[in-house]
Every structure is written in C-alpha cells, then in structure tokens.
C-alpha positions in Angstrom: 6.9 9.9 -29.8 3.8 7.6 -29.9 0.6 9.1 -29.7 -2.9 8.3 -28.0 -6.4 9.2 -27.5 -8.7 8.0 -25.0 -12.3 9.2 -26.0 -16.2 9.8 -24.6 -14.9 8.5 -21.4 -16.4 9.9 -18.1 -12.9 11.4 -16.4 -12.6 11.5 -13.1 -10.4 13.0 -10.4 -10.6 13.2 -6.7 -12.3 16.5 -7.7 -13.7 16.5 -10.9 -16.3 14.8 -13.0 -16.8 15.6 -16.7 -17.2 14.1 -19.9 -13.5 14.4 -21.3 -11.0 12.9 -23.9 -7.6 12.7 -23.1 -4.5 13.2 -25.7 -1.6 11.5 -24.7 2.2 12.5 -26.1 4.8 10.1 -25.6 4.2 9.6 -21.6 3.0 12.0 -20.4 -0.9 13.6 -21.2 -0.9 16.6 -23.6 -4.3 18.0 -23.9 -7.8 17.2 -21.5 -10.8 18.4 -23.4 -14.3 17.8 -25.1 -14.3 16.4 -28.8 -10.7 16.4 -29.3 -9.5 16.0 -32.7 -9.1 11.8 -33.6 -5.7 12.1 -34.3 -3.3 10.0 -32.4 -1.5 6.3 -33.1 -4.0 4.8 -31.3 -7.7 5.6 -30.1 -9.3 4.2 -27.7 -12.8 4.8 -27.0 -14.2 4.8 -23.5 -17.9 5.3 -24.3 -19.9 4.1 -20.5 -16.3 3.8 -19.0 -14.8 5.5 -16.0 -11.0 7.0 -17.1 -9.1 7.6 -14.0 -5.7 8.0 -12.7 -3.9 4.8 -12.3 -3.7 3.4 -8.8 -1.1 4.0 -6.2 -0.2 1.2 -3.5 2.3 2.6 -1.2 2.9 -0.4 0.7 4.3 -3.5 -0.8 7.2 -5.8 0.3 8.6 -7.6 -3.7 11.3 -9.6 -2.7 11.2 -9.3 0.9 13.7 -11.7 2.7 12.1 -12.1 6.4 15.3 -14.5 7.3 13.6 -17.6 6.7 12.2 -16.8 3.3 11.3 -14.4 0.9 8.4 -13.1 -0.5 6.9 -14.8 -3.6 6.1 -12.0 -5.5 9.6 -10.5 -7.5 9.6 -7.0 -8.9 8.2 -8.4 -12.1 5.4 -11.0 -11.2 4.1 -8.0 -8.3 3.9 -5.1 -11.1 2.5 -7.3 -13.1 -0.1 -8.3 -10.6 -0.8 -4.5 -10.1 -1.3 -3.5 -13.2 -3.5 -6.0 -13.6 -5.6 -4.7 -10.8 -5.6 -1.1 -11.9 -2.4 0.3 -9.8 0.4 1.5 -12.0 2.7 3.0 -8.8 3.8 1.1 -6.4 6.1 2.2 -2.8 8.1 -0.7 -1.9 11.1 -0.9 1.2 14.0 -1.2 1.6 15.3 -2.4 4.7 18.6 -1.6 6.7 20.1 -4.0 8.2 21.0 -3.8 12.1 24.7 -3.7 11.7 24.4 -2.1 8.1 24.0 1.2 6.4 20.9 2.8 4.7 22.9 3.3 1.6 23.5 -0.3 1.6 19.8 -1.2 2.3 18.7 1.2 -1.0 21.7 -0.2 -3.0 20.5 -3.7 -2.4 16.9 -3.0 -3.6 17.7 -1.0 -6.4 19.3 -4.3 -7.8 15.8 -6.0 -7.4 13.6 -3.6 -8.3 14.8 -3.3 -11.8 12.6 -5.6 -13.1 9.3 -3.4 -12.7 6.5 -3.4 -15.1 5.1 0.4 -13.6 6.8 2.6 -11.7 7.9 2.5 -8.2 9.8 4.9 -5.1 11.1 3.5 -2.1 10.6 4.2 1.5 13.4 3.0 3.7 13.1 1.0 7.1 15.8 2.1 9.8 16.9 -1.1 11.9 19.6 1.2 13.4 19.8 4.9 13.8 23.5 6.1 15.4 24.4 9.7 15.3 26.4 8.7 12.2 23.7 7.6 10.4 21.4 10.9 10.6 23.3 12.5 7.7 22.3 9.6 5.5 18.6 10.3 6.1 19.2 14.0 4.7 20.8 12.4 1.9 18.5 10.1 1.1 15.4 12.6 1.3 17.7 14.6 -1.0 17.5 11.3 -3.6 13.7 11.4 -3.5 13.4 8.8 -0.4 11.5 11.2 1.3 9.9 8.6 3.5 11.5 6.4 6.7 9.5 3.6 8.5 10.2 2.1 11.6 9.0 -0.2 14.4 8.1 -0.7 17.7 7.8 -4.6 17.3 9.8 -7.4 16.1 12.5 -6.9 19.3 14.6 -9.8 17.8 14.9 -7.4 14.1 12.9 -4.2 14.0 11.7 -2.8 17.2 13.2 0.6 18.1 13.0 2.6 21.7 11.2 5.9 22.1 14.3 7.8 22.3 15.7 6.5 18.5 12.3 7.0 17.2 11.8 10.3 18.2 15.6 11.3 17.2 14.7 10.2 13.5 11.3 12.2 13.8 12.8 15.0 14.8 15.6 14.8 12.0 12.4 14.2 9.7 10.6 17.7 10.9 14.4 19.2 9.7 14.6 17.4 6.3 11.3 17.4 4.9 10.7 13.9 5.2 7.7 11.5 6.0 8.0 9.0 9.0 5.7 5.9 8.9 5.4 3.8 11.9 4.2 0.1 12.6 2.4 0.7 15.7 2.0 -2.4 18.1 3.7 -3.1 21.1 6.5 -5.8 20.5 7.7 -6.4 24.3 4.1 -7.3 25.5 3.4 -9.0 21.9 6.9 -11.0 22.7 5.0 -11.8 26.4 2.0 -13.3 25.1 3.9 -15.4 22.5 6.4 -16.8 25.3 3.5 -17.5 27.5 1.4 -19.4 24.6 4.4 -21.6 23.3 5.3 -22.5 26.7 1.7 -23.8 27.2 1.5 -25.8 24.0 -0.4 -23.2 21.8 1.0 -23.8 18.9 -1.9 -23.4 16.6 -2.3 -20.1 13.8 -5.4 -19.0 15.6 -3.3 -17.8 18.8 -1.4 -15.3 16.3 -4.0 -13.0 16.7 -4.2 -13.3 20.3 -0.9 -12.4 20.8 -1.5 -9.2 18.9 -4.8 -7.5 20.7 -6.5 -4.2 19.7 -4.9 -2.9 22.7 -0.8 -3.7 22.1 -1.8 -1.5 18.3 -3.7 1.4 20.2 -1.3 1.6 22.8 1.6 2.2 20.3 -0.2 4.3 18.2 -1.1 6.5 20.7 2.6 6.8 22.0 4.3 7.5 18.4 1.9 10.1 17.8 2.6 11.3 21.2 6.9 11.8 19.9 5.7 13.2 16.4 3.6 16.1 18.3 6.5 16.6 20.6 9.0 16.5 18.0 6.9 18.8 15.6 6.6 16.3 12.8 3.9 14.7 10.7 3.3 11.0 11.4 1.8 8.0 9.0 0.6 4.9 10.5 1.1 2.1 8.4 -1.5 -0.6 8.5 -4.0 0.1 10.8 -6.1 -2.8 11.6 -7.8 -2.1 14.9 -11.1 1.0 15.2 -9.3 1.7 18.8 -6.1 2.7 16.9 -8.1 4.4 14.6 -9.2 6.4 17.2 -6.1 7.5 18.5 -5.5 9.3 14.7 -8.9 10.5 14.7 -8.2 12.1 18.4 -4.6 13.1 17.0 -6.0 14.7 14.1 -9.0 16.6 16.1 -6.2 18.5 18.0 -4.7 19.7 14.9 -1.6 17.2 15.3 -0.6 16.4 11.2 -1.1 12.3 12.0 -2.3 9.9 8.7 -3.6 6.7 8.3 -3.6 3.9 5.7 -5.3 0.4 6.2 -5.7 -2.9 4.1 -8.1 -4.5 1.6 -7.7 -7.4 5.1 -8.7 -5.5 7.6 -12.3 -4.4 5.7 -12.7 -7.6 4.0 -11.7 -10.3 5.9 -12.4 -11.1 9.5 -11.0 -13.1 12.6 -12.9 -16.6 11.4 -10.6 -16.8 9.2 -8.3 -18.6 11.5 -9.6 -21.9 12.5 -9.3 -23.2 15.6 -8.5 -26.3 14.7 -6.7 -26.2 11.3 -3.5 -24.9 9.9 -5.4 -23.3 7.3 -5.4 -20.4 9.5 -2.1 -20.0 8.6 -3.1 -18.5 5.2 -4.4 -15.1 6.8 -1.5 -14.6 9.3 -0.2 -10.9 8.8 0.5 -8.2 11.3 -1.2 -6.5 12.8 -3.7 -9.5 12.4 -7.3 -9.5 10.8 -9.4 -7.7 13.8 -13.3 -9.1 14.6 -16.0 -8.8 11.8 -17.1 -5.7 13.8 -14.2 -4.2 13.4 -14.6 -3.6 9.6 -17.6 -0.9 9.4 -15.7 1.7 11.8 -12.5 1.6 9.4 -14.6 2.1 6.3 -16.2 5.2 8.0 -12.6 6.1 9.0 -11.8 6.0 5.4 -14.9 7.7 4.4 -14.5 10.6 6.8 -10.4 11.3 6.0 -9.4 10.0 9.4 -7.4 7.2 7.2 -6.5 8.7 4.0 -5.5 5.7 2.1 -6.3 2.0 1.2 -2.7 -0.1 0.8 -2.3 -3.4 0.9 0.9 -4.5 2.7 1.2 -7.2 0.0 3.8 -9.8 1.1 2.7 -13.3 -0.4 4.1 -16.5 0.7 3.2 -19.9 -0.9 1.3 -22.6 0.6 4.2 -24.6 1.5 6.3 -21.6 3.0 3.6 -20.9 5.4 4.1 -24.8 6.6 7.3 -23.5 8.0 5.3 -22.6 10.7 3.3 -25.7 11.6 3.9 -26.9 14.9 4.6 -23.2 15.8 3.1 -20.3 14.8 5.6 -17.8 15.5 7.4 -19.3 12.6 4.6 -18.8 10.0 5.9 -15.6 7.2 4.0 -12.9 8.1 1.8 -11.5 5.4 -1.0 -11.5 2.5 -1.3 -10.9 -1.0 -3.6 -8.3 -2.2 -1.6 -5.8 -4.9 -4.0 -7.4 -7.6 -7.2 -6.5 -5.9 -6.8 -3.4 -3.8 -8.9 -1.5 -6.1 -11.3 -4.1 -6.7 -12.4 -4.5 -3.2 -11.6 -0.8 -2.5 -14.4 -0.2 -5.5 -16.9 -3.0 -4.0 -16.9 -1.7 -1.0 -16.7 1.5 -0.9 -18.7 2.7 -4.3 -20.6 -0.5 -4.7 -21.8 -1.8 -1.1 -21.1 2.3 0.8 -22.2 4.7 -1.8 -19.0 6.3 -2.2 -18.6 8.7 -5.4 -15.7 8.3 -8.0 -14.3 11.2 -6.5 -13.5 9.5 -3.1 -12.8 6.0 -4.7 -9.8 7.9 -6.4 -8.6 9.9 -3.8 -8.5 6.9 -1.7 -6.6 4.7 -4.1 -4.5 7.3 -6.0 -4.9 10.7 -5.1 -3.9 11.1 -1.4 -0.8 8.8 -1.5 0.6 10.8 -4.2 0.5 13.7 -2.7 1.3 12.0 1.0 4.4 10.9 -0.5 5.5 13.2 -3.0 4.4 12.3 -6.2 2.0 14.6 -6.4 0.7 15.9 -9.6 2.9 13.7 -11.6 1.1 10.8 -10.4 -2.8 10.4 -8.5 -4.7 12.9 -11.0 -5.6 13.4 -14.6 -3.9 16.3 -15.8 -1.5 18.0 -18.4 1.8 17.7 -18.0 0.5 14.6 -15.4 2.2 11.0 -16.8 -0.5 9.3 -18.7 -1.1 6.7 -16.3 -4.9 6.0 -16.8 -7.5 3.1 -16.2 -10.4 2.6 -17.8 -13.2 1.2 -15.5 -15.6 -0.8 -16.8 -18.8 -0.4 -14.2 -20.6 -3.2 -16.2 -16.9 -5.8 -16.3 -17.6 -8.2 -13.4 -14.4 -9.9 -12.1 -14.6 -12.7 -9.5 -11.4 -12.8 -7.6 -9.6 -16.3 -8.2 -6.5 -17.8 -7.3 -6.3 -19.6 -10.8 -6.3 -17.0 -13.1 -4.5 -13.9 -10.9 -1.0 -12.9 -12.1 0.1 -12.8 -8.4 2.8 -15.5 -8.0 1.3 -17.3 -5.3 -0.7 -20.2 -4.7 -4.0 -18.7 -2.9 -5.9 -15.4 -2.6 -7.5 -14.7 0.7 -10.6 -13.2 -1.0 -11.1 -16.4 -3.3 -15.1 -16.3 -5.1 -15.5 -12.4 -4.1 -17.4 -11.2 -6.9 -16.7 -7.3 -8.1 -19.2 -5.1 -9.6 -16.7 -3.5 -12.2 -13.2 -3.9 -13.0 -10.4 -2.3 -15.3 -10.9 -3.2 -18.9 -7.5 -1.3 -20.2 -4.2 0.1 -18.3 -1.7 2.5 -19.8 1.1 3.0 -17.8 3.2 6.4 -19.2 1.2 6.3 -22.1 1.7 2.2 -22.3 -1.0 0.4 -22.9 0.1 -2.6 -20.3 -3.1 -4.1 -20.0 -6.5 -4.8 -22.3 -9.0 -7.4 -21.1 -7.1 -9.5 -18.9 -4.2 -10.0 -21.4 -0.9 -8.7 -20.2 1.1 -6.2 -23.2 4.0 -4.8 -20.6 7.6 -5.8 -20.3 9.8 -6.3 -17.8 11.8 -3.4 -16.5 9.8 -0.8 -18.3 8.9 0.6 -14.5 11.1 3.4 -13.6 12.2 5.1 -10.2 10.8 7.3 -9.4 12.5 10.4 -7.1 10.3 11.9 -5.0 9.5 15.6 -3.3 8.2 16.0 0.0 4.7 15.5 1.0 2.0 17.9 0.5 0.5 17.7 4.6 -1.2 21.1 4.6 -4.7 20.9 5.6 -4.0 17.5 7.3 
C-alpha cells in the first residue's frame, strides 16, 4: 500500500482544533499526531493550511432524467466538479418509477453511477408504495440504502397522499431507516400554475409565485405532523423558506427528532434573480424557488443554531439551451441549479468569512452532520484513525472567484458567476488519493466506490 503524510497542518473536526500530522496507509488514515516521523511515499506539507475532512453533499441528482431531459452533469463530470470544490462524498437518488419496483430504480442507477471520481450512497425516491413493496424498503435499508425520500408535489410524477407517506414512515420507525421529504404543497402549487397559464403568464418570474412561502410551510408542518405520529425521525430536504424553517425549529423545541438541510441558493441568491421581463430568469428556476433577499439571514441563523443541520446543494444542472424548453411556458423549464462545485465555497464565505463561524461549525455543517445523519459516520465527516483518508487542505489565503469558464461542472452557467471566496482547497485526497492539487484534476474515472450505509446516528436530535 501507498503511503502519505500530511504535515504542520492545523486539523480540524467538528470538535477539535490542534496542530496535527496525519499518516495515511493505503486509504484509510493510520496515525493523528504531533511531529510524526517523515516517512511516507509522499509528504505533503500543510504549513498555514486548514486539513479537514472531505465534504459531504447529500443531495445531488447526476444523470437525472425529468422526462424531457436529463441532467447535464454524469457521474463523472459531477465528482469531478465536487472534488474540485472540496466534497469527496456525494448522496445521489435513485428514483422508482410509478408502475416500477425500487429494485429496478437502484439497479438502474447503479449502472450510472459507476463512473464516480469519490465515493457515493444512494437514497431512494418512492413514486409508489403498495403493501408489496414494504418488504423492499427492509431490504434495501439492509443493503445500506438506509434513506427514502418522497413528495408531496409533482401530482402528475411524485406527489404522494398522507396515508402512503405515513405508511412508509412508519415502516421507517421499524427498519432503521431515514425518511426525507420535499415539503410543498403540489395541489395548490398545481392551482396557481393552471390559473397563471390560463391568463397568459408565461414568463420564469411567475415560477416562484406559484410556489409561496406558505404551500412549503404548510407541508412541512403536516409531514412532521405523520413522523411524530408515526414515531419516526424526519429530514426535510431543501428548505428554502424561514416559515418552514420554523416549523423544524417548533418540531424540534418539542423534542420531535425533525432535521433540516438547505442550499448554497437559498443563502446566496435572491428573488431578483428572475426578471420580469427576460427569460434569463429561467437560469435560477429550482424548487422550492429562491425566496426574497430577507429570507437569507434567518436560514443562516437556522444553520448556525442546529435548527438545519446541513448545507446540500440539490445540484441538478441543465444547459442554456435545455432551459429554452421552457420558453413560452414556464412550467416546462427543468427544474434545478448547479452548485456541487461551490457548496463549500460559499458555505466558507458565508458562514466563517462574512458570520464568524469557527472551523468547527464550517465542518460540521459541510461534512460532519450528514455523515452521521446518514450513516456514514465515522468512516466519513471526521479526521480519525481507522476514518478513510479523505482530507482537504484549505488554503485561507487561496482566493477563488467562482466562474462559469474555468469550473469542471458540465454546464454552461453558474448562478453565483464573479462571487469572489476568501479561501479555497489547494489539495484533495480522496481514500488516500490525491485527486486534486491546484486546480489540476489527478483522479480517474470510476475510482468512487459505493458506499453501504448504517443507520443514522439521531440521538440528541
């Protein structure tokens, strides 16, 4: 087995902070300690450098076909993109189909997501949940897909009544496993949509207004509502509003085990962002949409204060010219943003940088509470031995200025274009890899692997 040392770094956990060096064996790391002996294949030295775990996005759509197109990131070109950026995990989907089986969903997506650069689980979206399809959840939590998502929007695809959704949270509270919800409330989304095309509001600006704060706190408050009654812990994908923020926060003040997650978006981006008279509105459309400018400061606290325990980014690019699919109509206009590249940039500028966040909390926002969240914890989200020697150096003094032109994302814009960051990752080893050194890319495809995961870790909330 190779061999490597990372030295006179400043290590950091979601706990710790100490002047360290760091022995990797093979892929996994061996020994923590001061002054280490400088044997090893390869030194690095991390002298005025933070080391810390390798990021972990656990929400990314590679691949994803939404009917009328797919994604523009592959397996490859996203992992890339991630590493890149400092994340060496990602937790992609696979989705059921409504007149197929989870099995088939997962067998489907393990023929994609081959191609990985860093390592990557799977949560699975149920389109369709019969009686005999509850065995296959067991089974699949037994395979380390210990996490289920569903909706309540999309009625024409996704959306699923209260009685399925608390059926599969209940099943969940039996097996172990993790449900994740997309909270907004489709049928009264699927009003305001109707009502705008019928009177010629065809325009991306009216996306967002037939998504208000109150169709995503509504459902959020109502799927926390079946995970208390069904006993079961409850992870809301996504959130982009402060009033559905505040439905977790109420949720988790009455001892109800109910987590958060929201997107580099939905703190960085605001509603201007869709014109009212231009298509390049079109650019920002995701759901939920990007909420009012005021809207950003209460979901920072909310990440500052544990309410929402993690920054993901819901990365699902589409081009330029697939997001003209939806001129003339905006309900035809793919849904989603790119942002696996920067997530821990702008998680880093805005939270250390701009809010005066410590290491600590940068890392157990990016990396340390997803992994334990969703089972991966300690292999992944900390610096430890016997933890896989995924580890970033962070260069405090490396400014990066976000730009469509030289990211590795495969897609033609990047909704945070000229943001300059105060610091960036310098080097990323990924199981003792090094995958990425100043900006120049030393992975190969399919080098990610699977990774089977236990159950989450939700004591303490």
């Amino acid at each position: 087995m190779s061999t490597l040392l990372v030295k006179n770094g400043r290590v950091i956990t979601a706990t710790e902070d100490q002047a360290a060096d760091i022995f990797v064996n093979g892929d996994k790391i061996k020994h923590m300690g001061k002054d280490l002996p400088a044997h090893a294949d390869k030194i690095i030295d991390a002298t005025g450098q933070y080391v810390i775990p390798g990021g972990i996005d656990a929400h990314t759509h590679m691949e994803l076909n939404v009917g009328t197109a797919v994604s523009s990131d592959d397996f490859e070109t996203g992992t890339m993109a991630a590493a890149h950026g400092g994340t060496t995990t990602i937790i992609d989907f696979a989705t059921q189909q409504r007149t197929g089986t989870m099995r088939a969903a997962l067998d489907s997506w393990h023929a994609q997501a081959g191609k990985s650069i860093v390592d990557y689980g799977v949560h699975m979206i149920i389109a369709n949940l019969r009686d005999d399809f509850l065995p296959e959840m067991d089974a699949l939590v037994r395979e380390g897909v210990t996490s289920f998502k569903m909706f309540t929007a999309y009625p024409e695809r996704l959306q699923l009544d209260d009685g399925t959704i608390f059926r599969a949270m209940m099943r969940a509270r039996d097996n172990g496993g993790l449900m994740m919800m997309h909270a907004e409330n489709g049928s009264v989304i699927d009003y305001f949509i109707q009502k705008f095309l019928a009177e010629g509001k065809t325009t991306p600006n009216y996306h967002p207004l037939a998504r208000p704060h109150t169709t995503e706190a509504e459902a959020t408050h109502r799927v926390i509502a079946l995970a208390e009654l069904a006993g079961a812990p409850v992870y809301i994908v996504h959130v982009s509003s402060r009033f559905a923020m505040e439905e977790i926060r109420a949720a988790r003040a009455r001892g109800v085990p109910a987590f958060g997650e929201t997107c580099p978006q939905y703190l960085a981006l605001a509603y201007e962002q869709y014109s009212d008279d231009s298509f390049d509105g079109a650019k920002f459309v995701c759901s939920p949409p990007i909420r009012e400018r005021a809207n950003q400061e209460p979901l920072w606290r909310a990440l500052g204060d544990d309410t929402l325990q993690a920054i993901a980014t819901d990365h699902c690019p589409f081009t330029l010219k697939q997001k003209e699919m939806g001129r003339g109509n905006f309900t035809k206009i793919p849904n989603g943003v790119p942002g696996v590249e920067n997530r821990m940039h702008l998680a880093y500028q805005g939270g250390v940088v701009q809010r005066g966040w410590s290491m600590n909390r940068f890392v157990q926002i990016t990396s340390t509470a997803p992994a334990k969240l969703f089972g991966l914890y300690p292999r992944k989200g900390t610096l430890a031995v016997g933890s896989d020697a995924d580890i970033v150096l962070w260069n405090p003094s490396r400014k990066y200025t976000i730009r469509a032109a030289t990211q590795f994302m495969r897609v033609d814009y990047n909704p945070y274009e000229g943001t300059i960051i105060d610091g960036s990752p310098s080097l990323v080893i990924a199981r003792g890899r090094v995958i990425f050194e100043n900006d120049k890319f030393f992975g190969k495809r399919g080098q990610g692997e699977f990774l089977k995961r236990g159950l989450g870790s939700f004591a303490g909330r």
